[in-house]
N, C-alpha and C positions, 0 to 999 in steps of 0.2 A: 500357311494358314490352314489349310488342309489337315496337314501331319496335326497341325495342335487340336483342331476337335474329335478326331480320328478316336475309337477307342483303344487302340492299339500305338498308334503314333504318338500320341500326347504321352505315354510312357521315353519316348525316345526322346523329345524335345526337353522332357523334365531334367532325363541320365546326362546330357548335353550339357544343359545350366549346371546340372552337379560335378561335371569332371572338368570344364571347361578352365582357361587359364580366365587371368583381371581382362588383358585385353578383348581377346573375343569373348567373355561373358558381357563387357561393355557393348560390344557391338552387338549383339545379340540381343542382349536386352531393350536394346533402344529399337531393334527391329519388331521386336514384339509389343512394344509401349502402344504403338500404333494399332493395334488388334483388340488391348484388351478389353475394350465396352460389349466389343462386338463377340468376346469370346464367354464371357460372363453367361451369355444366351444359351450357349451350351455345355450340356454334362460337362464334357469331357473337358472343354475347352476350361471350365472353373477349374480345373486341375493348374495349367497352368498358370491360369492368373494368382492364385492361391501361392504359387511354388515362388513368383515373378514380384509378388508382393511382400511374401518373405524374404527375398534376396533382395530386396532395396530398403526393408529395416535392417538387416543384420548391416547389409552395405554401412548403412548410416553411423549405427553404432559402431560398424568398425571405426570408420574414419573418426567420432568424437571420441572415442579410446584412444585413439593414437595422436589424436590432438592433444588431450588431457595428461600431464604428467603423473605418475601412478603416487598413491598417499605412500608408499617406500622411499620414491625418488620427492617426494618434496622432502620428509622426514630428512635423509640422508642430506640434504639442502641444505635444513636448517641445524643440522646439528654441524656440517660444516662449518658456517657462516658462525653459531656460536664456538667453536673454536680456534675460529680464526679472530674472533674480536676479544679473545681471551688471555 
């Protein structure tokens, strides 16, 4: 908690979530969930909540992009399906 309001440190906790792999960014991030009201309070600390809140949109959008079949692979679907009823 330290390192994240640090002005210096909250640079390293950021570089961490940026190179980190899926697993330990998971566990990371769930350790930080718990700080952010209280990190908001400060400078530096908004940094990471900022960095921490971007990483659980883009998270999000991953995972519905990769749920979602892309408008190529319906196309190619459907142009199967109509040549196989053909």
């Amino acid at each position: 908690q330290t390192l994240m309001k640090d002005q210096f440190g909250n640079y390293v906790v950021q570089k961490v979530l940026q190179t980190c792999d899926d697993k330990h960014l998971e566990m990371i991030l769930s350790s930080i969930k718990v700080h952010l009201n209280e990190l908001k309070n400060y400078t530096y600390g908004k940094h990471i909540v900022a960095r921490v809140e971007k990483l659980i949109i883009t998270g999000e959008n991953r995972v519905r992009m990769a749920s979602k079949p892309c408008r190529c692979q319906q196309a190619a679907k459907c142009a199967d399906a109509d040549a196989d009823s053909s």
